[in-house]
C-alpha positions in Angstrom: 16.2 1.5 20.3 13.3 3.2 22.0 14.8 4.4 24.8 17.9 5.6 23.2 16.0 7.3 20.3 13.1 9.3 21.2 12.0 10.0 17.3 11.8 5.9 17.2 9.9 5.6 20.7 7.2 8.2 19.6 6.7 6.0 15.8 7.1 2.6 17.4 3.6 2.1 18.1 2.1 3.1 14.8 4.9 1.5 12.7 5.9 4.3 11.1 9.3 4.3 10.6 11.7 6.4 8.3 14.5 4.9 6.3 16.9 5.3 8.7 15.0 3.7 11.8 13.9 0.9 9.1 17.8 0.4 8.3 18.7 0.0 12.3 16.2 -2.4 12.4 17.1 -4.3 9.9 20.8 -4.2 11.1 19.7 -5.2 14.6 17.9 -8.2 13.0 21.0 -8.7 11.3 23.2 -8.7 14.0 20.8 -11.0 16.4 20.4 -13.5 13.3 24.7 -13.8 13.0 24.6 -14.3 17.0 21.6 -17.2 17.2 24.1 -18.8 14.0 27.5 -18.5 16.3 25.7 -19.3 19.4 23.7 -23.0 17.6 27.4 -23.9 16.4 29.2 -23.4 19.6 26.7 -25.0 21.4 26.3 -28.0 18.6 30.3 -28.1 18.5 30.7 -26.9 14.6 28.1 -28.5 13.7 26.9 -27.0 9.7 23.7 -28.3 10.2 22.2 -26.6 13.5 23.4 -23.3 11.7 21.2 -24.0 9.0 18.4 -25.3 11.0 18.8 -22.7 13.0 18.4 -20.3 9.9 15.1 -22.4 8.6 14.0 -22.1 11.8 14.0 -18.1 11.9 12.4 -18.3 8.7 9.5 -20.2 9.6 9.0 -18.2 12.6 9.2 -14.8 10.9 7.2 -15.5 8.0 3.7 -15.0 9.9 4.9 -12.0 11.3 5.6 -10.4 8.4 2.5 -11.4 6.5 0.8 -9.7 9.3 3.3 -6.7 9.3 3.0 -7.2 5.4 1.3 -3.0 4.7 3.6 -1.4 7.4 6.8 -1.9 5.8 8.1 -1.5 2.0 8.1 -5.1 0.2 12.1 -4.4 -0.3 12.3 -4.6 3.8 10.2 -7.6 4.0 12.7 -9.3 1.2 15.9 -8.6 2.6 14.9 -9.7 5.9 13.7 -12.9 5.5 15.8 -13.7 2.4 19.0 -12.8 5.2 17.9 -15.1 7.5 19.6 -18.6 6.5 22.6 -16.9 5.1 23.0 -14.9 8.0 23.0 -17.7 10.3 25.0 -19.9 8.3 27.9 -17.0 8.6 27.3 -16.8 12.4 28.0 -20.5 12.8 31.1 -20.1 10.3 32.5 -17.7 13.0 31.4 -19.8 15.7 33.0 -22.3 14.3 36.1 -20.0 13.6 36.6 -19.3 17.2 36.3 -22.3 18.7 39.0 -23.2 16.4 40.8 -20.5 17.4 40.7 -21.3 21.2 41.4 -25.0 20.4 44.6 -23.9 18.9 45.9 -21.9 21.7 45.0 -24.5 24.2 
């Protein structure tokens, strides 16, 4: 996001993020979190489990950082990030699961 949005690149440092750049981020989390969930159950062949590990796991390691980061953001963006974490990767596995499915079928 820095280099294609200069207003982000000049707040980055200082954390000082409006709404919007606060919502991309989020949405980038969100996006990364549904790929780690597709990418644990392709590689674990369907397996329910590593997409909820894999979820847990994301939790555990982002709960530090955000105890640190705990005054630069809102509690709200705090919340919905780590509370979108195992669901989030429990739907990525679901469409991981989906497509392999899908290419089994027309095999």
């Amino acid at each position: 996001m820095r280099s294609a949005w200069p207003e982000y690149a000049t707040v980055a440092e200082t954390m000082r993020f409006t709404l919007s750049m606060q919502f991309a981020r989020l949405a980038i989390g969100a996006l990364a979190t549904l790929a780690a969930g597709c990418v644990s159950a392709v590689i674990a062949r369907g397996s329910k489990v590593a997409t909820l590990a894999t979820g847990i796991l994301l939790l555990i390691a982002f709960i530090p950082q955000h105890i640190m980061l705990w005054d630069k953001f809102p509690v709200w963006y705090h919340l919905t990030f780590l509370s979108s974490l195992v669901p989030l990767s429990v739907l990525g596995g679901q469409i991981g699961r989906a497509r392999q499915t899908t290419a089994a079928v027309q095999a």
